[in-house]
C-alpha positions in Angstrom: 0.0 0.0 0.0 1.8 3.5 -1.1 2.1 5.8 1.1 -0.4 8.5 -0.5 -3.1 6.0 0.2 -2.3 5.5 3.6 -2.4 9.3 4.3 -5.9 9.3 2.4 -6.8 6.9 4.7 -5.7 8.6 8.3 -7.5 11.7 7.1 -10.5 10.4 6.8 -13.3 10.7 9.3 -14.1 8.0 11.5 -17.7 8.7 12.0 -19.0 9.7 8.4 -20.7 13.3 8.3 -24.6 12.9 8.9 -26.8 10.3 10.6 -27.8 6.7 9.2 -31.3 6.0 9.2 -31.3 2.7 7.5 -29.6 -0.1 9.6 -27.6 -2.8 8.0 -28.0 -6.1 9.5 -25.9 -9.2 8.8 -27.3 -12.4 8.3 -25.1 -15.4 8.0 -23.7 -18.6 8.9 -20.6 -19.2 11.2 -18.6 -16.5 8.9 -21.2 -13.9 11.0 -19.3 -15.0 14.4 -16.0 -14.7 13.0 -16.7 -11.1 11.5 -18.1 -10.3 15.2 -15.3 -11.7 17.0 -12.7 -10.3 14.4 -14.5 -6.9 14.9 -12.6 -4.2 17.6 -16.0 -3.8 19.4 -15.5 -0.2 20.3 -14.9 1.0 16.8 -16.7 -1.3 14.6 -20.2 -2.3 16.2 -22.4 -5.0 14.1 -25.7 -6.1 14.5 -25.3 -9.8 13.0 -27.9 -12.9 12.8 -25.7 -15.6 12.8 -26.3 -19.8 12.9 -23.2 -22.1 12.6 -23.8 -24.4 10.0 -26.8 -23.0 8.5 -27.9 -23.4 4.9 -29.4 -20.5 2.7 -32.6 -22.2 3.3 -32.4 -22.0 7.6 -31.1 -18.4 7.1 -33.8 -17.1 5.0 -36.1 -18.6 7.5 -34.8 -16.9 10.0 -35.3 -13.4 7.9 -38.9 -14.3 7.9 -39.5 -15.2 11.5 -37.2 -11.4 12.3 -37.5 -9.0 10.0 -41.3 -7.2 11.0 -39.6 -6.9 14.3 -36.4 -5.6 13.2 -38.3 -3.2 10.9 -40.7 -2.4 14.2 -37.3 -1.7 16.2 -35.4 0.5 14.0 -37.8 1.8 10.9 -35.4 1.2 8.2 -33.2 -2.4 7.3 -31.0 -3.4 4.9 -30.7 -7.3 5.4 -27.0 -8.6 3.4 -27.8 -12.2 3.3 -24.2 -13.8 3.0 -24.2 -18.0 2.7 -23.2 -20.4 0.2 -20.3 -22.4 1.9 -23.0 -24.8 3.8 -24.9 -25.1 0.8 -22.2 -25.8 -1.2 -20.1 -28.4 1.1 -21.2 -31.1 3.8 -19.4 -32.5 6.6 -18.0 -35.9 7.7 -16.7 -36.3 10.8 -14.1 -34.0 10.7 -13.7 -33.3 8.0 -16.1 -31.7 4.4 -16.8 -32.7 1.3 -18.2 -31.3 -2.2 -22.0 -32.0 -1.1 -23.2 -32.4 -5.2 -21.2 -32.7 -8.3 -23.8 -31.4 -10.3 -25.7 -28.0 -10.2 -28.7 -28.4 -8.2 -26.6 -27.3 -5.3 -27.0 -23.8 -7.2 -30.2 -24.0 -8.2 -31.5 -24.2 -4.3 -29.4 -21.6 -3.0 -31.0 -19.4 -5.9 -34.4 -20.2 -5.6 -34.1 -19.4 -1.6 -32.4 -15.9 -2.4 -35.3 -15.4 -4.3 -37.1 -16.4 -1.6 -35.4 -13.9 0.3 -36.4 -11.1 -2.1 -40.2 -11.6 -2.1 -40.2 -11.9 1.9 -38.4 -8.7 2.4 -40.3 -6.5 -0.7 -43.4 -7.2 1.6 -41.9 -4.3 3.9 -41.8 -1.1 2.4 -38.7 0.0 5.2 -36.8 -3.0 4.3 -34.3 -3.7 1.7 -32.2 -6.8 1.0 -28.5 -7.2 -0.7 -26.4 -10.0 -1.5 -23.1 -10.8 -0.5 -20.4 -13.1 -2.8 -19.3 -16.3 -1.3 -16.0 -16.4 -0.4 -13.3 -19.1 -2.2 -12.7 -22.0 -0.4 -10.6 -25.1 -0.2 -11.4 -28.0 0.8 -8.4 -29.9 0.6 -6.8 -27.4 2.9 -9.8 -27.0 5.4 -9.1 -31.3 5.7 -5.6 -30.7 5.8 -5.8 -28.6 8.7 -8.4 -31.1 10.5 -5.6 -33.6 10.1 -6.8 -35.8 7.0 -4.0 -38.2 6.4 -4.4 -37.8 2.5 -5.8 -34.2 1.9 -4.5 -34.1 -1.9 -7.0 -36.2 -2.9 -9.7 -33.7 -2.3 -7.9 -31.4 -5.1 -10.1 -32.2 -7.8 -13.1 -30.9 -5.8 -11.3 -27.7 -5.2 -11.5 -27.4 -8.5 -15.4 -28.2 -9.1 -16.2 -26.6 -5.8 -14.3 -23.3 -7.1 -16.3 -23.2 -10.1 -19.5 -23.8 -8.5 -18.5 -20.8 -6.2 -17.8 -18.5 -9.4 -21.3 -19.6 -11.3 -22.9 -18.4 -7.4 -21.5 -15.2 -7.4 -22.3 -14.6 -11.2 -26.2 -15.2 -10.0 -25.3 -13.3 -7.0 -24.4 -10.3 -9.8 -27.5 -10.6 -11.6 -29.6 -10.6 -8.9 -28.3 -7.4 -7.1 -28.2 -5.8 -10.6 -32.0 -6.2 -10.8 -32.4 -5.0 -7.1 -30.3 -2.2 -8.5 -28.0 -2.7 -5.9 -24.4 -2.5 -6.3 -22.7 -6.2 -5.6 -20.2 -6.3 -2.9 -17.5 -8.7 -4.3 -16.2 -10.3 -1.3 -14.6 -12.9 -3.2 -12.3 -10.0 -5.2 -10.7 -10.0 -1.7 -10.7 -13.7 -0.8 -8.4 -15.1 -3.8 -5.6 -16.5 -3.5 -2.3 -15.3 -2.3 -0.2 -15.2 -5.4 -3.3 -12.6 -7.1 -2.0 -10.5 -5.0 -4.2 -7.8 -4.6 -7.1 -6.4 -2.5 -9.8 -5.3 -5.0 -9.8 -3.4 -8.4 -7.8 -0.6 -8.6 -5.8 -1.2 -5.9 -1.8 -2.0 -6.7 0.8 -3.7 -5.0 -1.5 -4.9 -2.2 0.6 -7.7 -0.9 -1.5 -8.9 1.8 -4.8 -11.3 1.1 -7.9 -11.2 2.6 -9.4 -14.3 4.0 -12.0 -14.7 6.2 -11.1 -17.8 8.3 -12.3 -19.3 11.9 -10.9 -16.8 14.8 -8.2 -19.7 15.8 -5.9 -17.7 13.7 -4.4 -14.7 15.1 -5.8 -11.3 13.8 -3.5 -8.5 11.9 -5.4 -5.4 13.7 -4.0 -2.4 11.2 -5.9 0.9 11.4 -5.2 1.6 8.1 -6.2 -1.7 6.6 -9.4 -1.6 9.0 -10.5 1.6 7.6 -9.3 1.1 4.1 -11.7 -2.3 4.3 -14.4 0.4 6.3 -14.3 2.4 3.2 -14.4 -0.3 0.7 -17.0 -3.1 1.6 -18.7 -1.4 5.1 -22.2 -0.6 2.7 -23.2 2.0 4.9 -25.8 4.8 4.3 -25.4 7.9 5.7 -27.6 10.3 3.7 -29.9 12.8 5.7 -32.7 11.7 6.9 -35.5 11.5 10.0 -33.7 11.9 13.1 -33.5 8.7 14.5 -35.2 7.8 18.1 -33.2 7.4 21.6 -34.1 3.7 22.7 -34.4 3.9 26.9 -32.9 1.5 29.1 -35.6 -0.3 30.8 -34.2 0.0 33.7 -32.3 3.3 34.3 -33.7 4.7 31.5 -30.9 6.2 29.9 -30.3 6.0 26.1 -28.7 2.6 24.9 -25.6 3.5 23.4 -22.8 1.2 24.8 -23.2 -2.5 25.5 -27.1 -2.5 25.2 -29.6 -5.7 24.0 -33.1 -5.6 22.7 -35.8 -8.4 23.4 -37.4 -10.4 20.8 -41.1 -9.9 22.7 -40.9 -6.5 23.2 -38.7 -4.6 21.8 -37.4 -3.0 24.7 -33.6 -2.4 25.0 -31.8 -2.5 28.1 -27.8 -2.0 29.1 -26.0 -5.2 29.3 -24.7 -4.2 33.2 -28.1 -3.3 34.4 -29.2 -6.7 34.2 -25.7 -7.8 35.2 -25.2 -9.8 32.4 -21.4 -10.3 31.8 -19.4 -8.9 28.8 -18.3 -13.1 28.4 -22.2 -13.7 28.4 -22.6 -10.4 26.4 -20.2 -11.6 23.9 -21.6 -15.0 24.0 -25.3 -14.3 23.5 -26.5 -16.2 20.1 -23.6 -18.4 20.5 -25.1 -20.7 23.2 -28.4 -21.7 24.4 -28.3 -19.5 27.9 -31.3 -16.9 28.0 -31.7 -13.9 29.9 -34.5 -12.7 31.3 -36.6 -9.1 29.9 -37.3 -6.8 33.3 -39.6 -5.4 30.9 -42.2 -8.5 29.8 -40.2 -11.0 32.4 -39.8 -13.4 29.6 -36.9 -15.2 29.0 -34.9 -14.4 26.1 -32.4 -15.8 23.7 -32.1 -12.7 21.7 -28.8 -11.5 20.0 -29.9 -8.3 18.8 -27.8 -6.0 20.3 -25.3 -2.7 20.0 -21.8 -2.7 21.0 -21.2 1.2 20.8 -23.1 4.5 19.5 -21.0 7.4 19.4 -21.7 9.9 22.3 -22.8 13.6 21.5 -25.7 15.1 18.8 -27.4 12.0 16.9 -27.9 14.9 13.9 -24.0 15.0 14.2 -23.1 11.5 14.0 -23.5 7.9 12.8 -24.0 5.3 14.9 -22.4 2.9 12.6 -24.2 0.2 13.0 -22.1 -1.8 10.6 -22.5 -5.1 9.7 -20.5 -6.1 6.8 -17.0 -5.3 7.5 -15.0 -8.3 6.4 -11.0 -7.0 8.7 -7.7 -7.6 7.5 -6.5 -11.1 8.6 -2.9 -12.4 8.8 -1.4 -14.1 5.8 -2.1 -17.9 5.8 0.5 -19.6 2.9 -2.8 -22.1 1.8 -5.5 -21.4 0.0 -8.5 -20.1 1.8 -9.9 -22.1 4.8 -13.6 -22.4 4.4 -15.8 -21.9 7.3 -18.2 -24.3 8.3 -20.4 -25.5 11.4 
């Protein structure tokens, strides 16, 4: 990265000028929890509906069964719907496998997005975008589980690759005729020797993978904000002001460390219930509820904000970001896959 970019980059502002009035929200498999976990919580909150292992089939159920109450919560959504690797491969033990040699595996994840796109054009405040699935290889993924023989998966690296590209082509066309412009994830998920981080950008030695959170984490401002810039999706044209959300309990606005409940739609702060940042961090992960001193009734909701900025809501974003794919170390292999 030259120099002149990473100046560019400093000088921008970390809060974009205006306020956002439409709230991205996430919705993914077990790639969702390693964007979260990958995510410096202070300066890049998400709100994320995540499901290890899921299928495009169990996440676009999931958009049905949330988004009138997401819609009811904060007036305006934009759902990115981000899946394919589940669809695509299957598991064996420890170890996954190229789940259909032949293109049906395509056809269903296409016929769920569109799905996906008559559920959410029901809701005039809701919009829904597409997100490319990242490259993946299997042989590697097996490798790393400890497969005694993991070149003999090569040849479905190859078919599963080419499934993967015909995806993303449909995930193009479909965008295009939401008019929406496609972020190409898998521009930044090739392989190492590409060398490069998206169009336009030269001599860009580091790759992007997204890969579990085992692997440790290369944290650079400058390629945080550079990825902020690039893939974050935001919107921050004027608009309504947006509504304070009251604490249940001390009744102050949720800004920091704050979770909503599925029944009511109340919001209260994660340490006036005290619920732990472990738990906090955990919730939507595991199975443990907490309990709503609003309706009483227990709740395994993981809709929830990490950090609004402080001061004039006209004056700021609260950047509630949820497609921020961070800068991870260099891994020698091709990309890991995630999976359940």
């Amino acid at each position: 990265m030259s120099r002149k970019l990473e100046k560019y980059i400093e000088n921008q502002p970390q809060y974009p000028d205006g306020f956002q009035y439409k709230t991205p929200i996430l919705v993914s498999d077990s790639k969702g929890f390693t964007l979260r976990n990958a995510c410096k919580e202070k300066e890049f909150p998400l709100e994320s509906w995540s499901k290890s292992g899921a299928t495009t089939e169990v996440l676009v159920d999931l958009i049905k069964s949330r988004i009138e109450k997401s819609i009811k919560r904060h007036q305006h959504v934009i759902i990115y719907l981000w899946s394919g690797t589940c669809d695509l491969t299957k598991k064996e033990g420890r170890f996954i496998k190229l789940k259909s040699h032949s293109k049906q595996s395509i056809q269903t994840i296409e016929e769920q997005y569109n799905r996906a796109i008559n559920i959410v054009s029901k809701y005039q405040n809701a919009e829904i975008k597409f997100i490319d699935c990242p490259l993946l290889s299997i042989s590697n993924w097996n490798k790393y589980k400890g497969h005694k023989n993991p070149e003999t998966y090569k040849v479905e690296d190859f078919l599963v690759t080419k499934q993967i590209q015909e995806l993303n082509y449909k995930i193009y066309q479909l965008n295009s005729k939401l008019t929406k412009t496609s972020v190409k994830n898998a521009l930044v998920t090739q392989l190492q020797q590409q060398h490069k981080l998206t169009i336009g950008i030269k001599n860009a030695k580091k790759h992007i993978q997204l890969t579990r959170s085992k692997y440790s984490i290369a944290r650079d401002r400058s390629s945080d904000r550079l990825l902020l810039l690039l893939l974050s999706g935001i919107e921050t044209n004027p608009g309504p002001r947006r509504p304070r959300f009251p604490c249940t309990i001390c009744q102050k606005a949720c800004k920091l460390e704050s979770i909503a409940c599925d029944d009511c739609d109340k919001w209260t702060h994660r340490n006036c219930i005290g619920m732990s940042t472990t738990e906090f961090s955990n919730l939507g992960k595991s199975e443990d509820t907490w309990t709503c001193p609003s309706c009483s009734k227990p709740n395994n909701s993981s809709t929830k904000v990490y950090f609004i900025p402080s001061g004039d809501d006209s004056k700021h974003s609260s950047l509630n970001i949820s497609t921020n794919p961070l800068l991870l170390d260099s891994i020698s292999d091709s990309s890991i896959p995630s999976t359940s």
